[in-house]
CHARMM-style PDB file with segment names, atoms N, HN, CA, C and O in Angstrom:
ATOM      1  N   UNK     1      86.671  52.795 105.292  1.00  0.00      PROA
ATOM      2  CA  UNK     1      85.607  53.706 105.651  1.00  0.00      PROA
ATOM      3  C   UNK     1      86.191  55.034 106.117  1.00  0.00      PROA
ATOM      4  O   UNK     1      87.171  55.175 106.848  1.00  0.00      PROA
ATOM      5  N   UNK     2      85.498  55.903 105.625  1.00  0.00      PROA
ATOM      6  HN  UNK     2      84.701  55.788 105.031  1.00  0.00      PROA
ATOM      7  CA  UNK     2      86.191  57.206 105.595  1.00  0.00      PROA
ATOM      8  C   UNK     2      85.113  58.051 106.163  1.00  0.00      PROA
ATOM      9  O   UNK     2      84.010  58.157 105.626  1.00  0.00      PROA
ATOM     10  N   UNK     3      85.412  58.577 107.126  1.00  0.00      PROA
ATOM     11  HN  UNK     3      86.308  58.491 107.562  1.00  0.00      PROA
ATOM     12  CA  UNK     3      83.978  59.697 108.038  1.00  0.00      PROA
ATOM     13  C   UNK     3      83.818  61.064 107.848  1.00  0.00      PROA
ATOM     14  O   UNK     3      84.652  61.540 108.619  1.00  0.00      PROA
ATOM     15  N   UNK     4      83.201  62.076 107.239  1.00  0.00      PROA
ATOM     16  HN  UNK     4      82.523  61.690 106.613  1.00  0.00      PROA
ATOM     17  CA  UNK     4      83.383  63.304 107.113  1.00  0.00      PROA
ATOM     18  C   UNK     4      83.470  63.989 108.447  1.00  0.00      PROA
ATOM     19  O   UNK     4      82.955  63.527 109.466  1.00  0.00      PROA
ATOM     20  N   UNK     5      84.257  65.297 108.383  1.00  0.00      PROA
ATOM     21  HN  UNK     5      84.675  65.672 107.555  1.00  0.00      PROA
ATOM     22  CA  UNK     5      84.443  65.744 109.186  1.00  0.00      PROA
ATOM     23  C   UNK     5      83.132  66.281 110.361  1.00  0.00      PROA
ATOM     24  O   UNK     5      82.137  66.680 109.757  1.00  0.00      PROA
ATOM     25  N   UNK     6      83.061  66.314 111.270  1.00  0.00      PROA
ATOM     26  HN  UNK     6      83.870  65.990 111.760  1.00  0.00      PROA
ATOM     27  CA  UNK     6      81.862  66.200 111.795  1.00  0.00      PROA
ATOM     28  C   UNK     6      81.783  68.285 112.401  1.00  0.00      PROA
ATOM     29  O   UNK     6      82.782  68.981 112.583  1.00  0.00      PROA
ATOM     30  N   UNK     7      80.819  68.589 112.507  1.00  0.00      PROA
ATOM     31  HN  UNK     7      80.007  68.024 112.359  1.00  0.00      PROA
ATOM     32  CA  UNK     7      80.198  70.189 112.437  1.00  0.00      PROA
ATOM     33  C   UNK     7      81.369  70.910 113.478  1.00  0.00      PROA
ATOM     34  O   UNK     7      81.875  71.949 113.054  1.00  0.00      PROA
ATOM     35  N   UNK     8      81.703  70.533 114.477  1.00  0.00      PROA
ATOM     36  HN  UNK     8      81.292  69.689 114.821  1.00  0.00      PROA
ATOM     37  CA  UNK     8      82.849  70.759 115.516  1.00  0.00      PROA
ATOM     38  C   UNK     8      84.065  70.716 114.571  1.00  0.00      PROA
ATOM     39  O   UNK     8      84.228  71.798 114.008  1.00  0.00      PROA
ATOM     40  N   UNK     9      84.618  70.135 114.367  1.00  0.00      PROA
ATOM     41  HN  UNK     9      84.485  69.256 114.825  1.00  0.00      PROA
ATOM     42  CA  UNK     9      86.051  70.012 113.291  1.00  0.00      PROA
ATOM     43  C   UNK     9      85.712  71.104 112.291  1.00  0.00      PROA
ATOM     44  O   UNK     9      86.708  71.812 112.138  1.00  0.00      PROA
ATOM     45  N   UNK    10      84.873  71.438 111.686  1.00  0.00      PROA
ATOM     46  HN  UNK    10      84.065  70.863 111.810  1.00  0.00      PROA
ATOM     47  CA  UNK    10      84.837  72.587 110.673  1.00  0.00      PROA
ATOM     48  C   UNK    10      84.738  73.563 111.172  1.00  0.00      PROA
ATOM     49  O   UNK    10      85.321  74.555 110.734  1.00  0.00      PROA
ATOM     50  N   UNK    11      83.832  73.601 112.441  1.00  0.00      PROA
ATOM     51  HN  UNK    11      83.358  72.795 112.797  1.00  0.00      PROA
ATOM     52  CA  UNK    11      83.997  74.882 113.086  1.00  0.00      PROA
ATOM     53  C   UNK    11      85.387  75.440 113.503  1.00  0.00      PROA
ATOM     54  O   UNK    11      85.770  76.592 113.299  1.00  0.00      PROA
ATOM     55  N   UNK    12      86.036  74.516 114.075  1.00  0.00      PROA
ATOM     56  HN  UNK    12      85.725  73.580 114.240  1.00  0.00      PROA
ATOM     57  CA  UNK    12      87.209  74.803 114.981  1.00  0.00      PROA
ATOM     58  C   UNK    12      88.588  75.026 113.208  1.00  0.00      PROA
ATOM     59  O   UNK    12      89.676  75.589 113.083  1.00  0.00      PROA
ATOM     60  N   UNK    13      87.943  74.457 112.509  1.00  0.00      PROA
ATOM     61  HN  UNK    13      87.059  74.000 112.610  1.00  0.00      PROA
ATOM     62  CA  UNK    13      89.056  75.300 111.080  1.00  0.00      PROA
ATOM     63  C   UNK    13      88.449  76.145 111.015  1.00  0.00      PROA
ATOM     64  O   UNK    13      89.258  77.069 110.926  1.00  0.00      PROA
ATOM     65  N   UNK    14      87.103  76.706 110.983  1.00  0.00      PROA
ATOM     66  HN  UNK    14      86.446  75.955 111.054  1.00  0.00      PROA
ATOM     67  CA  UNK    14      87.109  77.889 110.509  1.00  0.00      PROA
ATOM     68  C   UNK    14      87.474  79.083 111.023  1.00  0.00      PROA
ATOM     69  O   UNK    14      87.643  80.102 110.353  1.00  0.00      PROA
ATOM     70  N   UNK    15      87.672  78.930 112.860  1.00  0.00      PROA
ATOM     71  HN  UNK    15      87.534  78.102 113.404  1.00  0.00      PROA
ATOM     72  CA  UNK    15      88.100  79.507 113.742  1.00  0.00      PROA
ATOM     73  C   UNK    15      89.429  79.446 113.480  1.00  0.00      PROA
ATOM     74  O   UNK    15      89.893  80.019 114.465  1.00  0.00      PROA
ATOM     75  N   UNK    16      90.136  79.201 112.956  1.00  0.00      PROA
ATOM     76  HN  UNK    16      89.758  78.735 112.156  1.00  0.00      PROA
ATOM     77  CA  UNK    16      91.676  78.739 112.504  1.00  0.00      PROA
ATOM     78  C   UNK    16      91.901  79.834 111.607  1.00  0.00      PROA
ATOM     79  O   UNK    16      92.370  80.942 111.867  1.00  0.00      PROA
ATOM     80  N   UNK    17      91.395  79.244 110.220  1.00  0.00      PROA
ATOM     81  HN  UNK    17      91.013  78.344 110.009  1.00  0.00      PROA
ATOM     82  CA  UNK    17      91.401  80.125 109.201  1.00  0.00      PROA
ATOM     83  C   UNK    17      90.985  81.630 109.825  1.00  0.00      PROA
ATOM     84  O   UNK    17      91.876  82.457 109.629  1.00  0.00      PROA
ATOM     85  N   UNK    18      90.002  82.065 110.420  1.00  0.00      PROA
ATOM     86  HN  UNK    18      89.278  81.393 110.579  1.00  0.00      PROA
ATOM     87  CA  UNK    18      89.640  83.443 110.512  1.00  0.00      PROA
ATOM     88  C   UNK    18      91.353  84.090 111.440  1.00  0.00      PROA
ATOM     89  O   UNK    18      92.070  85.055 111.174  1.00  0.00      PROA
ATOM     90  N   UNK    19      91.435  83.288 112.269  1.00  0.00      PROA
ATOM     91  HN  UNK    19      90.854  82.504 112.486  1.00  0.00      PROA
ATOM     92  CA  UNK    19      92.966  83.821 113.084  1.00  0.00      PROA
ATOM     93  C   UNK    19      94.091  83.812 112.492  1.00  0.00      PROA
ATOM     94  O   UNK    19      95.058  84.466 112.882  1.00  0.00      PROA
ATOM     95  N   UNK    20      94.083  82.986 111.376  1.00  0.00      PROA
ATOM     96  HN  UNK    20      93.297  82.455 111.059  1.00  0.00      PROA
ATOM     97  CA  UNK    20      94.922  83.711 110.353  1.00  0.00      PROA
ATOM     98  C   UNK    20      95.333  84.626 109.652  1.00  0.00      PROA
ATOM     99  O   UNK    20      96.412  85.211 109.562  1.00  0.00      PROA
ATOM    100  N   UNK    21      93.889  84.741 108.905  1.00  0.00      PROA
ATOM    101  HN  UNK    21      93.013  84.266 108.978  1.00  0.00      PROA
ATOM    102  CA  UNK    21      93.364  86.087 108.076  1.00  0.00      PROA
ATOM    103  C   UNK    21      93.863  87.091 109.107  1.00  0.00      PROA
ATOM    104  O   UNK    21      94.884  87.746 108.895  1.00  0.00      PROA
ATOM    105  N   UNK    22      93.147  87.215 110.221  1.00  0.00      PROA
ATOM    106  HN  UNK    22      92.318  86.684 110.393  1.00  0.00      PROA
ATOM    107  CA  UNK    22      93.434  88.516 110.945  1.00  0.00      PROA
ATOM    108  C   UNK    22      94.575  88.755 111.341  1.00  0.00      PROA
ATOM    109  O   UNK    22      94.835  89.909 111.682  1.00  0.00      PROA
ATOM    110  N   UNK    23      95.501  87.811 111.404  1.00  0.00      PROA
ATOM    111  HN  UNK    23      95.290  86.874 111.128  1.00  0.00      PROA
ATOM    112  CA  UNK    23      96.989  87.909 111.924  1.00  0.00      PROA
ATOM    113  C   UNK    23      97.496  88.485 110.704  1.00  0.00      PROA
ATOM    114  O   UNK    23      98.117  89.538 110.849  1.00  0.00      PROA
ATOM    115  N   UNK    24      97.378  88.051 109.583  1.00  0.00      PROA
ATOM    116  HN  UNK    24      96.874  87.195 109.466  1.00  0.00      PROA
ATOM    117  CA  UNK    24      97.925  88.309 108.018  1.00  0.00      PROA
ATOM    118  C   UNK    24      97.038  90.116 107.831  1.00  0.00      PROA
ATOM    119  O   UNK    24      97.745  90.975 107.302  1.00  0.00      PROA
ATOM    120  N   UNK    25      96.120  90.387 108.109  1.00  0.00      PROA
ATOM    121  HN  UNK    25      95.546  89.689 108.538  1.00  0.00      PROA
ATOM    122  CA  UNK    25      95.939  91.153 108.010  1.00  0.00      PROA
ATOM    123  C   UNK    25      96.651  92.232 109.047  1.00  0.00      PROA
ATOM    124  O   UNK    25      97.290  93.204 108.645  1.00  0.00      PROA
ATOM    125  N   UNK    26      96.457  91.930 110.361  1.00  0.00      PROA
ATOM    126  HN  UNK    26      95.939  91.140 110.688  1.00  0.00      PROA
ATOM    127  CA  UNK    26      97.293  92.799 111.338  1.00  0.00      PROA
ATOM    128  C   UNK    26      98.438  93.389 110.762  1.00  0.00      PROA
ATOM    129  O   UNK    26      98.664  94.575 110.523  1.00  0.00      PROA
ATOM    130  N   UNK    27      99.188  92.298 110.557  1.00  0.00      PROA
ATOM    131  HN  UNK    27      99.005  91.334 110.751  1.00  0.00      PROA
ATOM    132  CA  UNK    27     100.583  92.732 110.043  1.00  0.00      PROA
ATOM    133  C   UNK    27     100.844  93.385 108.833  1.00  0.00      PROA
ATOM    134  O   UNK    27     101.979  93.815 108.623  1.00  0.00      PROA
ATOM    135  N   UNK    28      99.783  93.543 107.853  1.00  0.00      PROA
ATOM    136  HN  UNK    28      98.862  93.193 108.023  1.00  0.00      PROA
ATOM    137  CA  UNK    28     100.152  93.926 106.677  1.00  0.00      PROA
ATOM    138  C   UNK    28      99.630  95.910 107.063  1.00  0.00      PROA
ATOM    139  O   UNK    28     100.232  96.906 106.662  1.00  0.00      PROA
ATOM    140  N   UNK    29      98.564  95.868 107.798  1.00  0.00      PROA
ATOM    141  HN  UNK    29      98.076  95.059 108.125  1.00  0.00      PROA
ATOM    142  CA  UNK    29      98.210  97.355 108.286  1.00  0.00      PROA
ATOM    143  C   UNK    29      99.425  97.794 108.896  1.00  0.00      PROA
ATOM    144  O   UNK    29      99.932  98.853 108.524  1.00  0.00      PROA
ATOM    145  N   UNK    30     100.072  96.937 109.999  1.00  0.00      PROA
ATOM    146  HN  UNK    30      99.661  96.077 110.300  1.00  0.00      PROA
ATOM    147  CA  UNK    30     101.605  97.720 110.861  1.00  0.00      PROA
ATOM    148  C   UNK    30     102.166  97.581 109.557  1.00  0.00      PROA
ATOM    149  O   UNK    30     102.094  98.768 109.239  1.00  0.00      PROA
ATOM    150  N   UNK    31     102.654  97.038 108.595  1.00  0.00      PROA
ATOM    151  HN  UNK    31     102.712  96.074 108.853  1.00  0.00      PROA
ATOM    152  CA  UNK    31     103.931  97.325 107.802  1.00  0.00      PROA
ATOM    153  C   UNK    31     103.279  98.776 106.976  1.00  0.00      PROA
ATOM    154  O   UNK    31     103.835  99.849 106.743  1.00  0.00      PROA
ATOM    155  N   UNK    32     101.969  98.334 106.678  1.00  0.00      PROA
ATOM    156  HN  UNK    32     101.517  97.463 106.867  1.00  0.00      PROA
ATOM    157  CA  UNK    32     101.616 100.083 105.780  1.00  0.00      PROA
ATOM    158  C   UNK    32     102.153 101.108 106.557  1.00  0.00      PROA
ATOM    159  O   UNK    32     103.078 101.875 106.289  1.00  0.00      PROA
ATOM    160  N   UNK    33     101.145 100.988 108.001  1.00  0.00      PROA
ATOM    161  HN  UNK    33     100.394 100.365 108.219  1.00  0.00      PROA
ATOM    162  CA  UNK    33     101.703 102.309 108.493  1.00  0.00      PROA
ATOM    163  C   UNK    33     102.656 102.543 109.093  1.00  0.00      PROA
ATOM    164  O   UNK    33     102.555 103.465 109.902  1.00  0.00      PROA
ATOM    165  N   UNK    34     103.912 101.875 108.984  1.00  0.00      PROA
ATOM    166  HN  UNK    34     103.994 101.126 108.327  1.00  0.00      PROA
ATOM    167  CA  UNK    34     105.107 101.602 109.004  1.00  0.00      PROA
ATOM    168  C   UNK    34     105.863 102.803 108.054  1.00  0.00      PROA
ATOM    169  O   UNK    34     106.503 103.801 108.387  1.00  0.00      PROA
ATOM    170  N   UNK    35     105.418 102.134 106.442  1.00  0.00      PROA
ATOM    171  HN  UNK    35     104.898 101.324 106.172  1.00  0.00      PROA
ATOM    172  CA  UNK    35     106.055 102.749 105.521  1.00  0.00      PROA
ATOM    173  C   UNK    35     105.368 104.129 105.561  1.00  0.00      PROA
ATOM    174  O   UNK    35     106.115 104.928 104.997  1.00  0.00      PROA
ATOM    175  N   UNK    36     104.371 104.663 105.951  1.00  0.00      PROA
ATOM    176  HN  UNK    36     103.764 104.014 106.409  1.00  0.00      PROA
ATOM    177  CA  UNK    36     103.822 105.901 105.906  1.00  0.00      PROA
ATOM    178  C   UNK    36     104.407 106.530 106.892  1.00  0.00      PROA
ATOM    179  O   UNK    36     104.861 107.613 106.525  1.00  0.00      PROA
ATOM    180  N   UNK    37     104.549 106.329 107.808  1.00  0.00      PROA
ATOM    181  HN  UNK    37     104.180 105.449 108.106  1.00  0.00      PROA
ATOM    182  CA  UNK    37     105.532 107.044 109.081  1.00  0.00      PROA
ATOM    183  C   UNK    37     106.894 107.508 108.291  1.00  0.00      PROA
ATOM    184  O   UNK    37     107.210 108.694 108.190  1.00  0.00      PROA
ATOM    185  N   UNK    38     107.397 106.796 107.932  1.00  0.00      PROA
ATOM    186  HN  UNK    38     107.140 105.833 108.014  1.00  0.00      PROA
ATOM    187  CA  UNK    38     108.789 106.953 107.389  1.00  0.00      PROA
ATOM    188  C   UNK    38     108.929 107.914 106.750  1.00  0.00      PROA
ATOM    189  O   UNK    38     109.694 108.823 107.071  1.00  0.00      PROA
ATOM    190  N   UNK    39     107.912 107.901 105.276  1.00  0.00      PROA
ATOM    191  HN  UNK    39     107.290 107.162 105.015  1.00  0.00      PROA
ATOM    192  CA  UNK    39     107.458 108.941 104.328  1.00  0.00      PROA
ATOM    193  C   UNK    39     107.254 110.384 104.977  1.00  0.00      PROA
ATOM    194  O   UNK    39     107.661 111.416 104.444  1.00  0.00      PROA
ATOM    195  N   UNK    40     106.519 110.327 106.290  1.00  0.00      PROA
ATOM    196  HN  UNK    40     106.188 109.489 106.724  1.00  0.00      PROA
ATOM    197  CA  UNK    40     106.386 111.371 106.752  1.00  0.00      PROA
ATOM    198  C   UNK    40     107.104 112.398 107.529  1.00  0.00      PROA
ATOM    199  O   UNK    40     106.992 113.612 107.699  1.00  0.00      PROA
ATOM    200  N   UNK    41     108.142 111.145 108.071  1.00  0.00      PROA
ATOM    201  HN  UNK    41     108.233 110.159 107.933  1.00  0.00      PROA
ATOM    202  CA  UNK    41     109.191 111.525 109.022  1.00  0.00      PROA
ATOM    203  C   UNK    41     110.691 112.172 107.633  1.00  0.00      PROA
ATOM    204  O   UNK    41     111.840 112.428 107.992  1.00  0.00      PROA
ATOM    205  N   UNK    42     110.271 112.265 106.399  1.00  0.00      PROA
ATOM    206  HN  UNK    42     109.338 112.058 106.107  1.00  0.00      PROA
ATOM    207  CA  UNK    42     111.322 112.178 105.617  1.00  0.00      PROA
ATOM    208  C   UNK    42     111.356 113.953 105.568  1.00  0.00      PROA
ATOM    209  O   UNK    42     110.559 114.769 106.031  1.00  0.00      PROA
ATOM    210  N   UNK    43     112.625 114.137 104.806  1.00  0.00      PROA
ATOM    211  HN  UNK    43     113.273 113.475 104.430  1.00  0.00      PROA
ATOM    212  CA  UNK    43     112.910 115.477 104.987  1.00  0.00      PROA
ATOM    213  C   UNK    43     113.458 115.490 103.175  1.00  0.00      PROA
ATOM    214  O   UNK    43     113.385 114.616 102.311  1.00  0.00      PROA
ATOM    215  N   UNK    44     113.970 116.819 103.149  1.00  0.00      PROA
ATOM    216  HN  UNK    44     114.030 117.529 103.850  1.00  0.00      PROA
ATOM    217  CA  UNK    44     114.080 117.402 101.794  1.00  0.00      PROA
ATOM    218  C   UNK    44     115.430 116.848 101.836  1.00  0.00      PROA
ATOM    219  O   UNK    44     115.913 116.649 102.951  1.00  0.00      PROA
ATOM    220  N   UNK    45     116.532 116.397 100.164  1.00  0.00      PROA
ATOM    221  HN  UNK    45     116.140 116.558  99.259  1.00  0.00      PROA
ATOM    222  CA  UNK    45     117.532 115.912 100.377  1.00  0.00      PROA
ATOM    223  C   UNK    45     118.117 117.561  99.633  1.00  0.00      PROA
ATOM    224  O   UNK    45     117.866 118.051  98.532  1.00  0.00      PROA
ATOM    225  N   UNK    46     119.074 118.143 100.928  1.00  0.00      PROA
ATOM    226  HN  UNK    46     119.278 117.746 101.822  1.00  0.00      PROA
ATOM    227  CA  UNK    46     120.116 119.438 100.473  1.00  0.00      PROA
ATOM    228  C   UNK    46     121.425 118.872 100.373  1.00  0.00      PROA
ATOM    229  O   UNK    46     121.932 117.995 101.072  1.00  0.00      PROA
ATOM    230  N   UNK    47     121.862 119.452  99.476  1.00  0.00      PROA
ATOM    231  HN  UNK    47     121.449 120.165  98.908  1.00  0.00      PROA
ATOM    232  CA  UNK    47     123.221 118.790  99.014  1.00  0.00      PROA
ATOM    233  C   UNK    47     124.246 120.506  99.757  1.00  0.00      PROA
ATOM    234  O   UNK    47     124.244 121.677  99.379  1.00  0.00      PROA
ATOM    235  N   UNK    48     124.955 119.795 100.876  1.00  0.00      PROA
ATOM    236  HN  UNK    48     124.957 118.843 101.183  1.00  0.00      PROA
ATOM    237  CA  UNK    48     126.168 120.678 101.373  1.00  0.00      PROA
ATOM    238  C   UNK    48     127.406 120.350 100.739  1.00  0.00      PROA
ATOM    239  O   UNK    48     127.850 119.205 100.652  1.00  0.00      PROA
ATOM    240  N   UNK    49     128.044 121.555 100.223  1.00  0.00      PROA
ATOM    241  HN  UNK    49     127.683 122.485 100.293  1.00  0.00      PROA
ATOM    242  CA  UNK    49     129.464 121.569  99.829  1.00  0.00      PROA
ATOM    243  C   UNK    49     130.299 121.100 101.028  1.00  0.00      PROA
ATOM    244  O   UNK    49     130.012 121.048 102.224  1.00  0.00      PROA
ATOM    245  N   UNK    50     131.301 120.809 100.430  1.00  0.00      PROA
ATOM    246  HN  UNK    50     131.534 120.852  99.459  1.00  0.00      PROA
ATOM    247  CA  UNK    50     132.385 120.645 101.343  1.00  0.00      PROA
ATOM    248  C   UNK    50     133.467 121.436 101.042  1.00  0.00      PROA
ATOM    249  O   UNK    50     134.385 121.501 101.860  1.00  0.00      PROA
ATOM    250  N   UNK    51     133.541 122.294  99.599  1.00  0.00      PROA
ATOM    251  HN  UNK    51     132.795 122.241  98.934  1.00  0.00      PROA
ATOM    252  CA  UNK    51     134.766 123.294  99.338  1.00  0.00      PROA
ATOM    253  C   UNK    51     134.014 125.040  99.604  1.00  0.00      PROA
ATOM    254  O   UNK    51     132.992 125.634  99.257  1.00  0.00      PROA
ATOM    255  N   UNK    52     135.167 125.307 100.368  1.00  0.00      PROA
ATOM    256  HN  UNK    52     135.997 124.826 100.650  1.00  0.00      PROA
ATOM    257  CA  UNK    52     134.716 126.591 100.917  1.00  0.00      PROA
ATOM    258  C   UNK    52     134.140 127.884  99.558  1.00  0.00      PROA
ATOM    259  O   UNK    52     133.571 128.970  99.666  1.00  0.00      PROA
ATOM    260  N   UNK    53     134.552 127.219  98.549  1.00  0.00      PROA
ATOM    261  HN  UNK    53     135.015 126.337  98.461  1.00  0.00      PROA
ATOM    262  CA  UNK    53     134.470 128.608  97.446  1.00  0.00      PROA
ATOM    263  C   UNK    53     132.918 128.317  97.508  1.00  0.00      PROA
ATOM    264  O   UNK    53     132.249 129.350  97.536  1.00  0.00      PROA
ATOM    265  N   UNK    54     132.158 127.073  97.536  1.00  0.00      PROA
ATOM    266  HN  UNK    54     132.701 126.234  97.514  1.00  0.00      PROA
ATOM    267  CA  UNK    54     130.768 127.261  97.256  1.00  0.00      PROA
ATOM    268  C   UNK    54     129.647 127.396  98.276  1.00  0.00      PROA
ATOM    269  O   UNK    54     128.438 127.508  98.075  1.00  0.00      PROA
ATOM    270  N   UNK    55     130.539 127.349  99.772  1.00  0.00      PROA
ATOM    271  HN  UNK    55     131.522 127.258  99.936  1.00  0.00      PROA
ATOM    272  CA  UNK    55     129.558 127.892 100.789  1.00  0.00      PROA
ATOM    273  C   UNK    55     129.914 129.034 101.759  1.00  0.00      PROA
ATOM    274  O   UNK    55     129.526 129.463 102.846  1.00  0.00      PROA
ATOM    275  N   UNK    56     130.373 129.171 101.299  1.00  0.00      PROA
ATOM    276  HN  UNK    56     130.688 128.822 100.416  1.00  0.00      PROA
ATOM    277  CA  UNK    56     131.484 130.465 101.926  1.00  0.00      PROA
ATOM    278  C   UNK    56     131.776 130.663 103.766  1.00  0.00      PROA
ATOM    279  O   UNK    56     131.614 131.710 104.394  1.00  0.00      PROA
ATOM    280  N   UNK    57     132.213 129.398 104.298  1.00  0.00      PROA
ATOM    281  HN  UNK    57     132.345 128.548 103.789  1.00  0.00      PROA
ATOM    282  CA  UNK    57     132.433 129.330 105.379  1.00  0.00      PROA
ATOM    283  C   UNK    57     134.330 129.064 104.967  1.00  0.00      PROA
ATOM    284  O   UNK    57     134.745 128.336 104.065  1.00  0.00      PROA
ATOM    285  N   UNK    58     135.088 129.794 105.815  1.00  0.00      PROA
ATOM    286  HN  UNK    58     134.751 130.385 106.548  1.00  0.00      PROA
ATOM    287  CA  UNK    58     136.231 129.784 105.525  1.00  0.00      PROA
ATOM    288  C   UNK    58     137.028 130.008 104.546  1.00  0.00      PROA
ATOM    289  O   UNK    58     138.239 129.790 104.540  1.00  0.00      PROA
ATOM    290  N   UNK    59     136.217 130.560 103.470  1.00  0.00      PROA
ATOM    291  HN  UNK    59     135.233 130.737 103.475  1.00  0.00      PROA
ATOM    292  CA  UNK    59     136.386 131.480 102.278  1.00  0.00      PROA
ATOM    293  C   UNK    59     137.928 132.240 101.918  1.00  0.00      PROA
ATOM    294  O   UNK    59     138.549 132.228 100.856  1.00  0.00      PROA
ATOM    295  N   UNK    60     138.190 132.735 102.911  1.00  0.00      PROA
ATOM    296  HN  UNK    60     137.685 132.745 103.775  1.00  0.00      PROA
ATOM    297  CA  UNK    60     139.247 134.102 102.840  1.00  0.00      PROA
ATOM    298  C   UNK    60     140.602 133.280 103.010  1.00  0.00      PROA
ATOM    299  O   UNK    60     141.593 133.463 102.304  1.00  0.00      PROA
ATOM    300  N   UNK    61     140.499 132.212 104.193  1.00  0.00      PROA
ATOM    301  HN  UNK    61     139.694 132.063 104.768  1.00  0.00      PROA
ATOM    302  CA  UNK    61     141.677 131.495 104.279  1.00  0.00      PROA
ATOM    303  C   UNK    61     141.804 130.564 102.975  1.00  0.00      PROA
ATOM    304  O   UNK    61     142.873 130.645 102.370  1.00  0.00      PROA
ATOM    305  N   UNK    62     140.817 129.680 102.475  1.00  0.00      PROA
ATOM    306  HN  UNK    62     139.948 129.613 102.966  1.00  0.00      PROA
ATOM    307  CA  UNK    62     140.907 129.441 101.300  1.00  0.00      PROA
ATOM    308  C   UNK    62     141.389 130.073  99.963  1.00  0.00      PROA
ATOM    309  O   UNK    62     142.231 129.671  99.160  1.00  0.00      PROA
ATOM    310  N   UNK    63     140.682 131.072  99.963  1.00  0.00      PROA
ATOM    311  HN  UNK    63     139.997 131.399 100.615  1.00  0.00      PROA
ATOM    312  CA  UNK    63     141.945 132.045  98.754  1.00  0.00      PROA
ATOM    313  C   UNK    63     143.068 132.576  99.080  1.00  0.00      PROA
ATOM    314  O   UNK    63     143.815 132.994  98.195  1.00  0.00      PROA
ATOM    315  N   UNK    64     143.439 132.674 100.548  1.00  0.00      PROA
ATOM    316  HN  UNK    64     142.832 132.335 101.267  1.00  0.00      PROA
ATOM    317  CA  UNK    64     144.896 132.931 100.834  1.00  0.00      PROA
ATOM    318  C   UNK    64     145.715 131.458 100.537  1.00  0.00      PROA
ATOM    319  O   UNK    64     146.895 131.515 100.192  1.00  0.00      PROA
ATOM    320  N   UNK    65     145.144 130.353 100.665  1.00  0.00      PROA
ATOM    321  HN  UNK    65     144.185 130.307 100.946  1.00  0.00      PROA
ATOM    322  CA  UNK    65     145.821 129.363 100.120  1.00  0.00      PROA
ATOM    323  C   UNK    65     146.382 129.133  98.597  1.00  0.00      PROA
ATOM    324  O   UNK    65     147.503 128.951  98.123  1.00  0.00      PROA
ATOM    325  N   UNK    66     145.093 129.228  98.075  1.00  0.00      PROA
ATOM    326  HN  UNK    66     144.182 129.376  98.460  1.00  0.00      PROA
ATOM    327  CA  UNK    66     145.397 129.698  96.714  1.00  0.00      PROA
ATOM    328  C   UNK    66     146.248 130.217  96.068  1.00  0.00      PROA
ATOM    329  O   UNK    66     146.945 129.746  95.169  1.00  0.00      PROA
ATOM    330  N   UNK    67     146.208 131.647  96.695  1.00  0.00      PROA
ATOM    331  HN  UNK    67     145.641 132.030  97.424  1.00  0.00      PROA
ATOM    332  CA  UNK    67     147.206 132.565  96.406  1.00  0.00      PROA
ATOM    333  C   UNK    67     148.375 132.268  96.618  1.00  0.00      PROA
ATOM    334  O   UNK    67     149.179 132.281  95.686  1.00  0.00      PROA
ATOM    335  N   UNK    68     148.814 131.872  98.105  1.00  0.00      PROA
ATOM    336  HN  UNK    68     148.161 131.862  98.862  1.00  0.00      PROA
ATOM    337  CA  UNK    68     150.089 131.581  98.167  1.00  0.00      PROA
ATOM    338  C   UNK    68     150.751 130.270  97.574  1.00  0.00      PROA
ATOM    339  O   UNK    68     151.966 130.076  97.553  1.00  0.00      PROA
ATOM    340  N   UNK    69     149.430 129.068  96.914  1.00  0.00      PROA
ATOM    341  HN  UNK    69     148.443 129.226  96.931  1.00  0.00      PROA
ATOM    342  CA  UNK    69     150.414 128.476  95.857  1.00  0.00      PROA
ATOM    343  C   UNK    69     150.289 129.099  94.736  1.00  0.00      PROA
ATOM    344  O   UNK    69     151.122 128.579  93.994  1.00  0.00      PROA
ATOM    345  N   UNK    70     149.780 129.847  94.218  1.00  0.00      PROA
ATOM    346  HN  UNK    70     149.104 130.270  94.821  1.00  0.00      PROA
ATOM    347  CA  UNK    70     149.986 130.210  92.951  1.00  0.00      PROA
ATOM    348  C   UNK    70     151.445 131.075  93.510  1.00  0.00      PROA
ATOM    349  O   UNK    70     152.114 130.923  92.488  1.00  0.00      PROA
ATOM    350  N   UNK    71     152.063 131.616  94.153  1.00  0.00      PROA
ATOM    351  HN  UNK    71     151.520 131.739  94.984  1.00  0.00      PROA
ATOM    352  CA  UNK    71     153.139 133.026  94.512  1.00  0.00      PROA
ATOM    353  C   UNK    71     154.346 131.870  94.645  1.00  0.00      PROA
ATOM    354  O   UNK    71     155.466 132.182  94.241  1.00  0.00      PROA
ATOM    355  N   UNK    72     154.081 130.273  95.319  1.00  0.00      PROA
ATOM    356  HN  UNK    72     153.171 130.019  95.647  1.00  0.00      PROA
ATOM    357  CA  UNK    72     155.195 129.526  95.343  1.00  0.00      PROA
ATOM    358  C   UNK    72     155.454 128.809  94.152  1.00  0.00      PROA
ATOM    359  O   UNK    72     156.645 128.582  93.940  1.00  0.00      PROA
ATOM    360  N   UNK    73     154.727 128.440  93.414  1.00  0.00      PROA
ATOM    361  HN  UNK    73     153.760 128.624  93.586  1.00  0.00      PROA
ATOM    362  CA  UNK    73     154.579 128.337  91.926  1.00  0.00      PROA
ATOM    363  C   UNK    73     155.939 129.035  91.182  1.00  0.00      PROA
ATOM    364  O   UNK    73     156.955 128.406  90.887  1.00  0.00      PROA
ATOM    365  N   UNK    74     155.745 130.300  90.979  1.00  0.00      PROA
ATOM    366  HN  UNK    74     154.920 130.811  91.218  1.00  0.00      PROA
ATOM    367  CA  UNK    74     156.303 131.240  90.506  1.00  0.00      PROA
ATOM    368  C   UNK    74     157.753 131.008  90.649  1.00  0.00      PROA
ATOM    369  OT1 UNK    74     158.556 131.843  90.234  1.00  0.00      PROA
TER     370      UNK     74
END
């Protein structure tokens, strides 16, 4: 003999199930606006040299280098 679940037991799953849903839902809104923060917090990607001929910070000593291997060269 097998008893169906009686109006209390379905209630108390359905109270289950709904605290699920909303937990599953909670978390899926923080991860969105998670990834939207990020997006927003993002910046432009500039690509900096690191050889002086193409940003011209230390420029002059750089072609005096130059120069003086090309002069020891010789």
């Amino acid at each position: 003999m097998t008893k169906g679940k009686t109006k209390k037991q379905l209630e108390k799953e359905q109270l289950e199930r709904d605290k699920v849903l909303w937990s599953v839902m909670l978390i899926g809104i923080i991860l969105i606006i998670g990834i939207f923060v990020q997006n927003i917090k993002a910046d432009q990607i500039v690509h900096k040299f690191k050889s002086p001929s193409f940003n011209g910070i230390g420029t002059s000593s750089h072609w005096l280098t130059i120069e003086n291997q090309e002069f020891s060269r010789k």
